[in-house]
VMD Tcl script that builds the backbone (N, CA, C; Angstrom):
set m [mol new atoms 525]
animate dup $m
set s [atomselect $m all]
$s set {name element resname resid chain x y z} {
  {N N UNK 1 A 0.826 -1.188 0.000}
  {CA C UNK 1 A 0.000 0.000 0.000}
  {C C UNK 1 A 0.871 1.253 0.000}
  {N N UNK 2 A 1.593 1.232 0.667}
  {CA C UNK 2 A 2.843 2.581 0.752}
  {C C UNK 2 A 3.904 2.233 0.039}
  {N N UNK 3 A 4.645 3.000 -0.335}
  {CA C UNK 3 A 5.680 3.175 -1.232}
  {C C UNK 3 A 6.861 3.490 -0.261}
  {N N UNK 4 A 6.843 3.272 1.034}
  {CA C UNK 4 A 7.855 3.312 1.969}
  {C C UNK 4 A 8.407 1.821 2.224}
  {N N UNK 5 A 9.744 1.582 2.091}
  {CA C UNK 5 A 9.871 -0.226 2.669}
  {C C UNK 5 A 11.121 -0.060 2.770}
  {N N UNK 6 A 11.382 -1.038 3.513}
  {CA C UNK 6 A 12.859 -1.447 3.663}
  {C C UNK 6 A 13.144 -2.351 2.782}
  {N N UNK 7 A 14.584 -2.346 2.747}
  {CA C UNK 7 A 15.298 -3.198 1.617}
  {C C UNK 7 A 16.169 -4.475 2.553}
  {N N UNK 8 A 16.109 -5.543 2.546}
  {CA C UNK 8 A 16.876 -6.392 3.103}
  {C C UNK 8 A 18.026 -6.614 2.120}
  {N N UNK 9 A 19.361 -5.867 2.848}
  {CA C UNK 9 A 20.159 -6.347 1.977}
  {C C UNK 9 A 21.955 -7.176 2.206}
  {N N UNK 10 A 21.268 -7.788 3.491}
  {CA C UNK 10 A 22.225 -8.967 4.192}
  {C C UNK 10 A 23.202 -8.095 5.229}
  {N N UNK 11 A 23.338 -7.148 4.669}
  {CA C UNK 11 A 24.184 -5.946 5.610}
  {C C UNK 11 A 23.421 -5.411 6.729}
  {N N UNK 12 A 22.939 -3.996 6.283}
  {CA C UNK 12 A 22.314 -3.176 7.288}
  {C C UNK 12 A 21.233 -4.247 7.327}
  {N N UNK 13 A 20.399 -4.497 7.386}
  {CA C UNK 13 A 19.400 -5.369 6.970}
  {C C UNK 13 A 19.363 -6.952 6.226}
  {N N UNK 14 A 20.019 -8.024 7.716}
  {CA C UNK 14 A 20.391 -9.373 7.586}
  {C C UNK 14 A 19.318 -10.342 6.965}
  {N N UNK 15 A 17.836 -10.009 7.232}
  {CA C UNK 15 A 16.820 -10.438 6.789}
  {C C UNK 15 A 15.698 -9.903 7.088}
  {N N UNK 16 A 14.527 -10.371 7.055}
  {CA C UNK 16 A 13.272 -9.580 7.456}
  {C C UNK 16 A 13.006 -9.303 8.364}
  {N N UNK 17 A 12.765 -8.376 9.168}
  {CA C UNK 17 A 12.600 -8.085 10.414}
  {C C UNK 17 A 11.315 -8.617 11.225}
  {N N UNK 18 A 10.301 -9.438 10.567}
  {CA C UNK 18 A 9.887 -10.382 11.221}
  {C C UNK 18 A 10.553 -11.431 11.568}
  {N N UNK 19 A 11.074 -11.449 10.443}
  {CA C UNK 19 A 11.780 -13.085 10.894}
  {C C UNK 19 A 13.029 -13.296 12.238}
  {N N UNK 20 A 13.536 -11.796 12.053}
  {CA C UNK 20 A 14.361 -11.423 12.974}
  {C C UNK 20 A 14.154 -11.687 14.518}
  {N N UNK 21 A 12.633 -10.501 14.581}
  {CA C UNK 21 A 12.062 -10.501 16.030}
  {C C UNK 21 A 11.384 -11.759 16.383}
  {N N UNK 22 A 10.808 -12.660 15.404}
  {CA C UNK 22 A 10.631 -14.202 15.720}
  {C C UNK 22 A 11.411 -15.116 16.007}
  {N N UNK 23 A 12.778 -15.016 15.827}
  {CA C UNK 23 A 14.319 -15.521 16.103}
  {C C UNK 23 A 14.587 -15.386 17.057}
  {N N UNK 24 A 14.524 -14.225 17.191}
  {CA C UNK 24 A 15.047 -13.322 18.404}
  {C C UNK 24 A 16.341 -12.483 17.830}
  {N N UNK 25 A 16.798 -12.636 16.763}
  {CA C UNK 25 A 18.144 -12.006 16.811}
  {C C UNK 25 A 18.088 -10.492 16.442}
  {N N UNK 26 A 17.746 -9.857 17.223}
  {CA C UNK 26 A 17.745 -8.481 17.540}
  {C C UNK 26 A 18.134 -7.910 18.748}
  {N N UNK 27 A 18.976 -6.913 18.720}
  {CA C UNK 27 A 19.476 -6.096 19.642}
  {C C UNK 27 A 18.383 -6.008 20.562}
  {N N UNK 28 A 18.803 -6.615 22.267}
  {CA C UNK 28 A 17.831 -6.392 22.789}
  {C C UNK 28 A 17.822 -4.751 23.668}
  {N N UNK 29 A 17.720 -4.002 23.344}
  {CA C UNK 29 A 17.496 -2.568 24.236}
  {C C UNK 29 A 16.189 -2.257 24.562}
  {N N UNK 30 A 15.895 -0.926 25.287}
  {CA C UNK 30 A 14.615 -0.520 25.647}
  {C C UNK 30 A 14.047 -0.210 24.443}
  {N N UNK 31 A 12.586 -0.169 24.089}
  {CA C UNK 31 A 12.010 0.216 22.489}
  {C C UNK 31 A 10.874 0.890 23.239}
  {N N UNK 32 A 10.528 2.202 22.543}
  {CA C UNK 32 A 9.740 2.795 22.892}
  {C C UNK 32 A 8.962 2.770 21.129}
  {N N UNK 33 A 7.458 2.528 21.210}
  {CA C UNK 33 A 6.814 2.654 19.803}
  {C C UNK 33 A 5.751 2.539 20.442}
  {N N UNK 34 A 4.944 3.488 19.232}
  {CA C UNK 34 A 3.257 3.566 19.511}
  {C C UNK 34 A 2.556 3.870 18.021}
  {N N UNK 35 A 1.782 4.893 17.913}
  {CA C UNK 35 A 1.022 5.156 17.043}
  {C C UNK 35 A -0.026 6.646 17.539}
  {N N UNK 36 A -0.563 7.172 16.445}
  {CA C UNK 36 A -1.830 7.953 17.151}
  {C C UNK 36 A -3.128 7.268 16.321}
  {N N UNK 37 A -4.094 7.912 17.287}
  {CA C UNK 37 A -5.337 7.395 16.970}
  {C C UNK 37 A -5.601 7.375 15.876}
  {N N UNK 38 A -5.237 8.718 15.175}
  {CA C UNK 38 A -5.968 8.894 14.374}
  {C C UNK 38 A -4.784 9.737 12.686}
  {N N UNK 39 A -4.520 8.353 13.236}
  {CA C UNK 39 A -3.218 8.447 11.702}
  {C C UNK 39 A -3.268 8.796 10.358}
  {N N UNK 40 A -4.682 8.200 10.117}
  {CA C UNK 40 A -4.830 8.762 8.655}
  {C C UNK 40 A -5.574 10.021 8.171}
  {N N UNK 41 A -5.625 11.024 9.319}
  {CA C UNK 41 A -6.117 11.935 9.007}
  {C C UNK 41 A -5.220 12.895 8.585}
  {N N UNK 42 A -4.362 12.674 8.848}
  {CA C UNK 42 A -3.427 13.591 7.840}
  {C C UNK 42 A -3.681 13.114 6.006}
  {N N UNK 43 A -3.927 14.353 5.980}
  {CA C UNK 43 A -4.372 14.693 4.120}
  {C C UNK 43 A -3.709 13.555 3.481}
  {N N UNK 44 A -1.905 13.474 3.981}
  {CA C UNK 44 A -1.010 13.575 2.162}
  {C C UNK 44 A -1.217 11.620 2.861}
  {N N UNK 45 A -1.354 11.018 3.603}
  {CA C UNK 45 A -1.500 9.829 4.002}
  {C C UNK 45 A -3.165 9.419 3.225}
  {N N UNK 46 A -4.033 10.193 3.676}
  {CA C UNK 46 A -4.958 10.259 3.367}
  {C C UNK 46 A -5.718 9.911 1.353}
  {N N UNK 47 A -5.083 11.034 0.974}
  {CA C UNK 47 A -5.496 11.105 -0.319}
  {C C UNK 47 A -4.162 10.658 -1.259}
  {N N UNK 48 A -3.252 10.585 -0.990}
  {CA C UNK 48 A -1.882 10.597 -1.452}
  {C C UNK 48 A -1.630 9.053 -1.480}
  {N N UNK 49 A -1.466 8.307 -0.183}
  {CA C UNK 49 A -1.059 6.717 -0.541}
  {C C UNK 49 A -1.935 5.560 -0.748}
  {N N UNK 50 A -3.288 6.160 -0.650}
  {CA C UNK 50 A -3.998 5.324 -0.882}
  {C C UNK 50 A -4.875 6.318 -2.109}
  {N N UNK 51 A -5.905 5.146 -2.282}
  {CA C UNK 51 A -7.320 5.742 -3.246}
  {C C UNK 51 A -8.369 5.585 -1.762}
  {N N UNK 52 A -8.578 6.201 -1.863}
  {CA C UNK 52 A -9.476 6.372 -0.890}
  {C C UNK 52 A -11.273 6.176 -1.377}
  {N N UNK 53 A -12.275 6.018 -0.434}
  {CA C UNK 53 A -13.478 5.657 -0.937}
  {C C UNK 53 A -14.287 7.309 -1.420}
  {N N UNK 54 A -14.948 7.249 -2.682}
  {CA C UNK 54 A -15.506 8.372 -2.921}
  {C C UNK 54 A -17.148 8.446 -2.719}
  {N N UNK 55 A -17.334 7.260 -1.525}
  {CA C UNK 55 A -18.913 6.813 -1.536}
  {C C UNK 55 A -19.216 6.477 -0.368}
  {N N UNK 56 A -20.394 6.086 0.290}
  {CA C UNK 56 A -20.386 4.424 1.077}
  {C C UNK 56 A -20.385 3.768 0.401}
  {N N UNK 57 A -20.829 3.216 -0.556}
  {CA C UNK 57 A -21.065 2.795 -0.954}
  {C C UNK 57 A -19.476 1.712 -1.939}
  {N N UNK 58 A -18.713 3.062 -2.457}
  {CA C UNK 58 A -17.393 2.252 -2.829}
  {C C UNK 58 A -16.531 2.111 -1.720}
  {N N UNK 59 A -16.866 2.216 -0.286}
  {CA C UNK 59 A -16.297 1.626 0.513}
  {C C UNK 59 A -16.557 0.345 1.269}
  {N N UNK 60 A -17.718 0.132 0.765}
  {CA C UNK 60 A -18.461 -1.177 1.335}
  {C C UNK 60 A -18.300 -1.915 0.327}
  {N N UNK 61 A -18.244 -1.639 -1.389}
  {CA C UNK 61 A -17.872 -2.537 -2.091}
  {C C UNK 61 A -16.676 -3.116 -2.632}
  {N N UNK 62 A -15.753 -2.110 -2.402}
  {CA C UNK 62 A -14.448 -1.668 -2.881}
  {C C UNK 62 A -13.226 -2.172 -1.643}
  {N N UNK 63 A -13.157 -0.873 -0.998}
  {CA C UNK 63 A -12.582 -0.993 0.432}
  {C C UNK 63 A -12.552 -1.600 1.512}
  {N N UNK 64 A -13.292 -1.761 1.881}
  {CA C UNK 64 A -13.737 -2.655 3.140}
  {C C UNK 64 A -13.566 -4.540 2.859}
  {N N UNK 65 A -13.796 -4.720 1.646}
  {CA C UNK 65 A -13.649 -6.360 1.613}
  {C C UNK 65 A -12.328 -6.600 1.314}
  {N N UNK 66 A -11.739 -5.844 0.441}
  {CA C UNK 66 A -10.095 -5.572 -0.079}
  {C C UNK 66 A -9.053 -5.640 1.407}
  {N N UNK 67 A -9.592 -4.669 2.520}
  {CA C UNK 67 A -8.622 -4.033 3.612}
  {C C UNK 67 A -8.515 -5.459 4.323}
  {N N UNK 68 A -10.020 -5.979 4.355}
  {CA C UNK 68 A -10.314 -6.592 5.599}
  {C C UNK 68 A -10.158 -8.250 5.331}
  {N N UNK 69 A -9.985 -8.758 4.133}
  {CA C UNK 69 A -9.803 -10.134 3.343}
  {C C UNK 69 A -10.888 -10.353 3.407}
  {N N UNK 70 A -12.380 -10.065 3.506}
  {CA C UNK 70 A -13.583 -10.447 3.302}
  {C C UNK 70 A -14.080 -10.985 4.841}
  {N N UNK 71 A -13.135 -10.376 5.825}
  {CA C UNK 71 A -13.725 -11.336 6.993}
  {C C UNK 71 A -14.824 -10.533 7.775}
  {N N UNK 72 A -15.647 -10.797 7.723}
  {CA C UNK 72 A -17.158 -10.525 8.055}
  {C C UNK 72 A -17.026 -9.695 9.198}
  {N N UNK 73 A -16.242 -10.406 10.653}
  {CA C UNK 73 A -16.067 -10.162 11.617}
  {C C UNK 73 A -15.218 -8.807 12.159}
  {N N UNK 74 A -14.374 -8.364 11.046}
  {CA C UNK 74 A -13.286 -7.289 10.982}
  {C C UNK 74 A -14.597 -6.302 10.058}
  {N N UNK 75 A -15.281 -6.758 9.099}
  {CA C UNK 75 A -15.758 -5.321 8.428}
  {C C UNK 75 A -17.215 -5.076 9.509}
  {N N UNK 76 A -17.428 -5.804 10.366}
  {CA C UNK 76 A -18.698 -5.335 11.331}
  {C C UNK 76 A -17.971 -4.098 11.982}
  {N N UNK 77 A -16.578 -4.267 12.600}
  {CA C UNK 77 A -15.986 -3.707 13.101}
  {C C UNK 77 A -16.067 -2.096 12.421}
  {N N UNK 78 A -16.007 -2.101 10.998}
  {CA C UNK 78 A -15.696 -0.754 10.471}
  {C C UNK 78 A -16.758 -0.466 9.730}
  {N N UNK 79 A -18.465 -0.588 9.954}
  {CA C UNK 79 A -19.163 -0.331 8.841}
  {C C UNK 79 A -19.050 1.484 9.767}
  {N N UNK 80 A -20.050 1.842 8.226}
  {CA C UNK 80 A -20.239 2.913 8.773}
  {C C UNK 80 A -21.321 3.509 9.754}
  {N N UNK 81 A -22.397 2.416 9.643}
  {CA C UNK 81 A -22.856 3.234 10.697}
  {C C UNK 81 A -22.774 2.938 12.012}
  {N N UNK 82 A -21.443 2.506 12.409}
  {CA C UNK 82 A -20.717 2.693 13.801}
  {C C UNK 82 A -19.794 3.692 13.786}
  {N N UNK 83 A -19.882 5.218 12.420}
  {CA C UNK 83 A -19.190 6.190 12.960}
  {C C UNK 83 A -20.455 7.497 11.982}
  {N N UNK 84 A -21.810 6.923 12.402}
  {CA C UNK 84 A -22.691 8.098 12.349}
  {C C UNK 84 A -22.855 8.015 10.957}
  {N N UNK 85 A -22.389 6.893 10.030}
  {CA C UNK 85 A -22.783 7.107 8.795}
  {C C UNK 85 A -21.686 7.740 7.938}
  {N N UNK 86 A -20.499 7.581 7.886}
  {CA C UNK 86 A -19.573 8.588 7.993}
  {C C UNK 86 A -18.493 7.685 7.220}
  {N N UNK 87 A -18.448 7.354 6.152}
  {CA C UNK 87 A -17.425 6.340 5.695}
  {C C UNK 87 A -16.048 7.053 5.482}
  {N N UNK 88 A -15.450 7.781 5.358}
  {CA C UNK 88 A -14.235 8.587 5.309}
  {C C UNK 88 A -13.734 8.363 7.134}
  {N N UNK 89 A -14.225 8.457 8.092}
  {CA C UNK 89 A -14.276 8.567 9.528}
  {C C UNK 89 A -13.920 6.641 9.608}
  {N N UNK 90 A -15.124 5.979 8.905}
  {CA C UNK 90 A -14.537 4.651 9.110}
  {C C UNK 90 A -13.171 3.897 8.331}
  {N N UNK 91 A -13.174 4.434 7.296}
  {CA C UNK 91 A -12.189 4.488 6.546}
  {C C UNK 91 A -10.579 4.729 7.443}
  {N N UNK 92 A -10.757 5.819 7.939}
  {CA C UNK 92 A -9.556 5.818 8.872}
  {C C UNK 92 A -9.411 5.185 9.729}
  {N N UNK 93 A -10.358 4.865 10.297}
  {CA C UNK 93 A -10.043 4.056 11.819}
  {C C UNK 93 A -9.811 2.784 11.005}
  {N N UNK 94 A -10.087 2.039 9.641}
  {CA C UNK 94 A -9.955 1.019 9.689}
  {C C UNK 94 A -8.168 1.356 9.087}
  {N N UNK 95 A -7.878 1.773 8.370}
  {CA C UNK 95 A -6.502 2.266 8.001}
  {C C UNK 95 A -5.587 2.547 9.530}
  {N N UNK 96 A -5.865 3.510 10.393}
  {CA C UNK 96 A -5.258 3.749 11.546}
  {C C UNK 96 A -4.842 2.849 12.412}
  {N N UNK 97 A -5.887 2.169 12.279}
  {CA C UNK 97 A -5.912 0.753 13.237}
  {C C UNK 97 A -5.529 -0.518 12.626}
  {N N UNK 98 A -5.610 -0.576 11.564}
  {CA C UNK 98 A -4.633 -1.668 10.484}
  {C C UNK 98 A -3.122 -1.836 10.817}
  {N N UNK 99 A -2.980 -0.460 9.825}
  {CA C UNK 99 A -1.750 0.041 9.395}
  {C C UNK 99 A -0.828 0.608 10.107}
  {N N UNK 100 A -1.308 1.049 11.378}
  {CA C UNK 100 A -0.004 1.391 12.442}
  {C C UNK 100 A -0.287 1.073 13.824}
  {N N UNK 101 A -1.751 1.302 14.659}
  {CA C UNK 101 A -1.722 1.086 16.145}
  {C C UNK 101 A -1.561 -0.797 16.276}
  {N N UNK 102 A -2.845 -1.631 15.375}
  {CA C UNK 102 A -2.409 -3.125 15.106}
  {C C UNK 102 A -1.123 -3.299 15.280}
  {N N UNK 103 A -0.038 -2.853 14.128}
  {CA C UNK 103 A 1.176 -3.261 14.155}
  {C C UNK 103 A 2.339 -3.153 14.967}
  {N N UNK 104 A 1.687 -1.467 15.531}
  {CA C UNK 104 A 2.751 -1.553 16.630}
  {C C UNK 104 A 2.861 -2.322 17.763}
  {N N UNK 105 A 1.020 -2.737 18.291}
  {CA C UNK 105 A 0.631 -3.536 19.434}
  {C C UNK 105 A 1.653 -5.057 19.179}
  {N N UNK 106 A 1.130 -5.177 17.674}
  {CA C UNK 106 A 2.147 -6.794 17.165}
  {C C UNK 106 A 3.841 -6.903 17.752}
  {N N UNK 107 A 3.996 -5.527 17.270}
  {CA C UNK 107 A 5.556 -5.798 17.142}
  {C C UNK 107 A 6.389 -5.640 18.825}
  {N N UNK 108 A 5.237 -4.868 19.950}
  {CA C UNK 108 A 5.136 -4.951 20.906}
  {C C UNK 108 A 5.517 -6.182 22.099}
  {N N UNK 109 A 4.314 -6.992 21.693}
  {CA C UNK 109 A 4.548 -8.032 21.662}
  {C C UNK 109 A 5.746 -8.875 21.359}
  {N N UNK 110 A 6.354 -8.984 20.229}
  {CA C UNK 110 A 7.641 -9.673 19.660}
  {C C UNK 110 A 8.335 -8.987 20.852}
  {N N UNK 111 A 9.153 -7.994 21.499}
  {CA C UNK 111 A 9.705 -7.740 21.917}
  {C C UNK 111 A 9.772 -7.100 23.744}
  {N N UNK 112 A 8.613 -8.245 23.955}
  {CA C UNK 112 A 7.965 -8.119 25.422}
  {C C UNK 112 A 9.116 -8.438 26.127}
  {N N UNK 113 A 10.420 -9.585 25.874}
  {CA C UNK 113 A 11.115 -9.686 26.925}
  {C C UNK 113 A 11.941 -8.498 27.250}
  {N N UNK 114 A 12.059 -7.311 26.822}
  {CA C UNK 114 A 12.985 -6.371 27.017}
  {C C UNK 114 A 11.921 -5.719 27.630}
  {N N UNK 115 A 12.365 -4.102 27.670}
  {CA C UNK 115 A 11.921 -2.995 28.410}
  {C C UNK 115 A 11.130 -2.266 27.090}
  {N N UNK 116 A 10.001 -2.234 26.967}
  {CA C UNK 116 A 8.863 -1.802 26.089}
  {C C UNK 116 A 8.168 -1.147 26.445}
  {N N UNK 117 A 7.934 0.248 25.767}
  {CA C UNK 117 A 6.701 1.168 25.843}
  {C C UNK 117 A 6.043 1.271 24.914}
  {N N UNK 118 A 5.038 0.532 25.358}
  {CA C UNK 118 A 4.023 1.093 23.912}
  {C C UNK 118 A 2.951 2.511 23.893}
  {N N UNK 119 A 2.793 3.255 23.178}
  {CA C UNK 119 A 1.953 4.086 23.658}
  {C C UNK 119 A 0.898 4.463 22.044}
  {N N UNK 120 A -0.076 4.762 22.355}
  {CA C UNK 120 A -1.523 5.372 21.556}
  {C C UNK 120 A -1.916 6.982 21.629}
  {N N UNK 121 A -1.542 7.814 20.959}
  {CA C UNK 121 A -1.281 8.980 21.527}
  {C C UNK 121 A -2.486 9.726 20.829}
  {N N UNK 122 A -3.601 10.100 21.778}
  {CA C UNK 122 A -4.915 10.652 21.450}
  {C C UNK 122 A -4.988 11.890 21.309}
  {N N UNK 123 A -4.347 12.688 21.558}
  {CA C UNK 123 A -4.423 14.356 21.497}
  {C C UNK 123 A -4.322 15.420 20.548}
  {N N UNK 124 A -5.583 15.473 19.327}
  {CA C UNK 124 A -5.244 16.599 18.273}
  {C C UNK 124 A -4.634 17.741 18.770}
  {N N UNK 125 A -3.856 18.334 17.887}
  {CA C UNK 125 A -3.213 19.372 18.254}
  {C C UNK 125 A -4.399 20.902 18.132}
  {N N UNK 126 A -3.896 21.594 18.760}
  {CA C UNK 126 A -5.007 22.626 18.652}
  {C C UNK 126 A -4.578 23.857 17.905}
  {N N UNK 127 A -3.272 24.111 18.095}
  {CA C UNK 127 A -2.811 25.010 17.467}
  {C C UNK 127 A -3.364 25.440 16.108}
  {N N UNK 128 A -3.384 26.366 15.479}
  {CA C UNK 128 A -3.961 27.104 14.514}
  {C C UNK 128 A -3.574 26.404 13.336}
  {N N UNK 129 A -1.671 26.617 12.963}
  {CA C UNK 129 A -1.405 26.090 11.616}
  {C C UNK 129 A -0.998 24.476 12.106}
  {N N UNK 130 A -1.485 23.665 13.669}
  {CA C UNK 130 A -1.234 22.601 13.309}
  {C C UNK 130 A -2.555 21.610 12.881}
  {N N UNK 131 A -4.012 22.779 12.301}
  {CA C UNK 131 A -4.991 21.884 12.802}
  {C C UNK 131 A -5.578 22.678 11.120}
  {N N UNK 132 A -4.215 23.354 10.420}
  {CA C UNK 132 A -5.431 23.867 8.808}
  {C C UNK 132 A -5.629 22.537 8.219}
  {N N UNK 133 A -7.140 22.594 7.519}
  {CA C UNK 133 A -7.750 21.667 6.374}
  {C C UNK 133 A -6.561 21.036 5.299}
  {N N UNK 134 A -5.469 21.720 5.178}
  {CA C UNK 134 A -4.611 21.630 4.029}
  {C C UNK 134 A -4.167 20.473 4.860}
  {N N UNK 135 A -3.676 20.057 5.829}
  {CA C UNK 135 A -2.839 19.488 6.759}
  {C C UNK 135 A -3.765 18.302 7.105}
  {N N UNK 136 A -4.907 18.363 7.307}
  {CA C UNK 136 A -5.482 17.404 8.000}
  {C C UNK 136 A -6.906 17.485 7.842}
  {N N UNK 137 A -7.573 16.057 7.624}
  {CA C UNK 137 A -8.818 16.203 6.864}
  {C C UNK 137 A -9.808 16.480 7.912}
  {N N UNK 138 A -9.680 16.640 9.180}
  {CA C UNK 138 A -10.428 16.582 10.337}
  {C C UNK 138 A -9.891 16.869 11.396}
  {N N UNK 139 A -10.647 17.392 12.747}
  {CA C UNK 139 A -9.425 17.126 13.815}
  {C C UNK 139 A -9.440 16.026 14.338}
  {N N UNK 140 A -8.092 15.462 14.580}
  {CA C UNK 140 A -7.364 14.204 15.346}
  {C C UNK 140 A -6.086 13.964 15.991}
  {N N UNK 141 A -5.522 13.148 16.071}
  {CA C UNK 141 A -4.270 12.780 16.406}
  {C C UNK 141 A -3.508 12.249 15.185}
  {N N UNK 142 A -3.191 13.155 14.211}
  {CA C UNK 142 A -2.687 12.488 12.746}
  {C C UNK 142 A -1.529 11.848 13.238}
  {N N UNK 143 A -1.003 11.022 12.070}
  {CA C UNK 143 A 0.226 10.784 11.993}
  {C C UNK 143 A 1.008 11.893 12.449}
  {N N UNK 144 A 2.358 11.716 13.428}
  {CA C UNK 144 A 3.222 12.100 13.652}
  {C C UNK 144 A 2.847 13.479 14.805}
  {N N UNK 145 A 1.667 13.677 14.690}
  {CA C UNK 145 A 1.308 14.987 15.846}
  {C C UNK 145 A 1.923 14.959 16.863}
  {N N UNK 146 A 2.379 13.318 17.336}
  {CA C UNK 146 A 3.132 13.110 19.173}
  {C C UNK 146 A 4.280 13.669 19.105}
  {N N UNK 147 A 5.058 13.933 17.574}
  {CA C UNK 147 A 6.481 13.733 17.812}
  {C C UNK 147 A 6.899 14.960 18.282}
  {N N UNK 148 A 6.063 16.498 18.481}
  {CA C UNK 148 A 6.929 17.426 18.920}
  {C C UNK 148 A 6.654 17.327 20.427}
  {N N UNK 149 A 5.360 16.545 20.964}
  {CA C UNK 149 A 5.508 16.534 22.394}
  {C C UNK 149 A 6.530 15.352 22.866}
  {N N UNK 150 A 6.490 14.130 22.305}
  {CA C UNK 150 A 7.413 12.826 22.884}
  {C C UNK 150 A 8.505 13.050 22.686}
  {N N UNK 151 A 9.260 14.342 22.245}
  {CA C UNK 151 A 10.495 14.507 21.790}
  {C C UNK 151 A 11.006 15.863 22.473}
  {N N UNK 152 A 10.269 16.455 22.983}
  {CA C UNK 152 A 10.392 17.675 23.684}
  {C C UNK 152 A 11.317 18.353 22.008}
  {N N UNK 153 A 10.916 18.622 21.208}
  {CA C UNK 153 A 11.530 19.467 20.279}
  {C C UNK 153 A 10.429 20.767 19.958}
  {N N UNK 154 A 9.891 21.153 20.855}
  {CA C UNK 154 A 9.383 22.829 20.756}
  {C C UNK 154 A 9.974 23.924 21.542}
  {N N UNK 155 A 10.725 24.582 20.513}
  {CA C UNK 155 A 11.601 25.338 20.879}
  {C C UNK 155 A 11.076 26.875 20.568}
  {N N UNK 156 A 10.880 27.919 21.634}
  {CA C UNK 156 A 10.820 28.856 21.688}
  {C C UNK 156 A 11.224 30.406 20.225}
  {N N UNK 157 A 12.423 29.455 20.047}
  {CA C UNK 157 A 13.427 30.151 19.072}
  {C C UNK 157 A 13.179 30.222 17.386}
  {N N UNK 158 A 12.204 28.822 17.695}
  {CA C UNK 158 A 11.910 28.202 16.408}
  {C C UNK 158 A 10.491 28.893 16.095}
  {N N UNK 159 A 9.494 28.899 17.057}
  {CA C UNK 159 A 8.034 28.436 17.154}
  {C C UNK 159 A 7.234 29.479 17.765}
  {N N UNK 160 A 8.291 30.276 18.827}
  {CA C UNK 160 A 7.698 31.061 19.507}
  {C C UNK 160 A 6.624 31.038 20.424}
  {N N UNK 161 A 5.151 31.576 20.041}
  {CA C UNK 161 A 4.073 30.736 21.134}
  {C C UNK 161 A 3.141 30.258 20.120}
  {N N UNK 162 A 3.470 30.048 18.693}
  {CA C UNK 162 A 2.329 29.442 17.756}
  {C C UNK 162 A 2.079 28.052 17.673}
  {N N UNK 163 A 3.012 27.287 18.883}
  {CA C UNK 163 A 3.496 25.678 18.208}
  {C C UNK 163 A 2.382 25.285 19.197}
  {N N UNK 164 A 2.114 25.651 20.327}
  {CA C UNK 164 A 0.933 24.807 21.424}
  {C C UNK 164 A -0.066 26.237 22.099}
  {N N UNK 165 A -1.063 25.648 22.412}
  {CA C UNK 165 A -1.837 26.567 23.581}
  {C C UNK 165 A -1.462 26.745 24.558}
  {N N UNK 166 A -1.553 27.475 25.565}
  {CA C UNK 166 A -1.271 27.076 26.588}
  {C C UNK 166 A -1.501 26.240 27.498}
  {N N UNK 167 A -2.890 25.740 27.432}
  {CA C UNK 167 A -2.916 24.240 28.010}
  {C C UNK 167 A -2.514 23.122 27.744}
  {N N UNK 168 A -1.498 23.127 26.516}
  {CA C UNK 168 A -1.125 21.998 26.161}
  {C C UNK 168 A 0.439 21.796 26.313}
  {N N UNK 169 A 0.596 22.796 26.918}
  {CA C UNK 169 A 2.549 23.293 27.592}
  {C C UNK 169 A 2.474 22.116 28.399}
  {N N UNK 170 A 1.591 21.292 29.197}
  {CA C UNK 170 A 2.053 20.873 30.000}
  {C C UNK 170 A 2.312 18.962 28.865}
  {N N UNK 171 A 1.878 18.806 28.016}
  {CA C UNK 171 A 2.382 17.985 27.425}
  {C C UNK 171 A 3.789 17.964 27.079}
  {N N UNK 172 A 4.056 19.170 26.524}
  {CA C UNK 172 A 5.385 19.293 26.045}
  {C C UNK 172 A 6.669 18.982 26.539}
  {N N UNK 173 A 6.721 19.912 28.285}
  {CA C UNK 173 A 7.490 20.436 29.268}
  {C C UNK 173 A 7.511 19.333 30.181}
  {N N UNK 174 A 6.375 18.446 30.589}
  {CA C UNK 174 A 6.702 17.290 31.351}
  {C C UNK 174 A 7.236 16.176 30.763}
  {N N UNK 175 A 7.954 15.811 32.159}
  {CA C UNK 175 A 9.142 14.613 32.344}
  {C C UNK 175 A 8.158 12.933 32.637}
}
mol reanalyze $m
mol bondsrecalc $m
mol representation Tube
mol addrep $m
């Protein structure tokens, strides 16, 4: 579906990294990985790596049996009217929850004997230019929104006071 992948090429990359973390032969250190809720609401994810549904209708005929391998039990999970009728809304959660919170929970798992954080990071940003239509088809927790709070990289110098509200300093600034 994405045009992002790794290359296994015996070097940096000895073999597949499933096969790896099923081995075990991976560096065991602390791993911190998560996801946000609401990943595919960012636009260029959105309209950009996929085709997205232009209906309910081509998402119930199209999308939904394609995402889900036809399993009955996974597309109950994502019809639409368990998000108000709203197939673009189910559309993501079934993409969001596929394509990155699923996988990270998976890969979680593989690597339970070490020191693991997994985290689900729910908090649209509120800020002005982090919440324009161009950016994001709705408000949510798009792809990548955690990384200026989980990284403490909002810098005054850079951002000034346009990067958070003020109620949301305390995401940033805490330890």
């Amino acid at each position: 579906v994405f045009p992002f992948n790794f290359i296994v090429d015996g070097v940096e990359i000895p073999a597949h990294p499933l096969q790896l973390l099923l081995s075990g032969a991976f560096n065991r250190v602390p791993t911190l990985l998560g996801a946000t809720h609401d990943e595919f609401v960012l636009r260029v994810l959105y309209e950009e790596y996929v085709h997205p549904p232009n209906s309910t209708e081509d998402y119930l005929t199209r999308i939904l049996p394609i995402v889900t391998y036809n399993q009955s039990e996974i597309e109950a999970l994502y019809n639409p009217s368990l998000f108000n009728g709203n197939y673009s809304k189910a559309f993501v959660a079934l993409m969001s929850q596929g394509a990155f919170i699923c996988a990270a929970r998976r890969m979680a798992g593989y690597m339970a004997e070490q020191p693991t954080y997994l985290y689900t990071y729910n908090h649209a940003p509120e800020s002005f230019w982090l919440s324009l239509p161009s950016l994001i088809m709705w408000p949510g927790a798009y792809h990548s929104a955690e990384l200026l709070n989980l990284f403490q990289t909002a810098s005054p110098l850079l951002y000034g006071d346009q990067m958070f509200l003020p109620h949301e300093l305390n995401l940033v600034t805490s330890t």
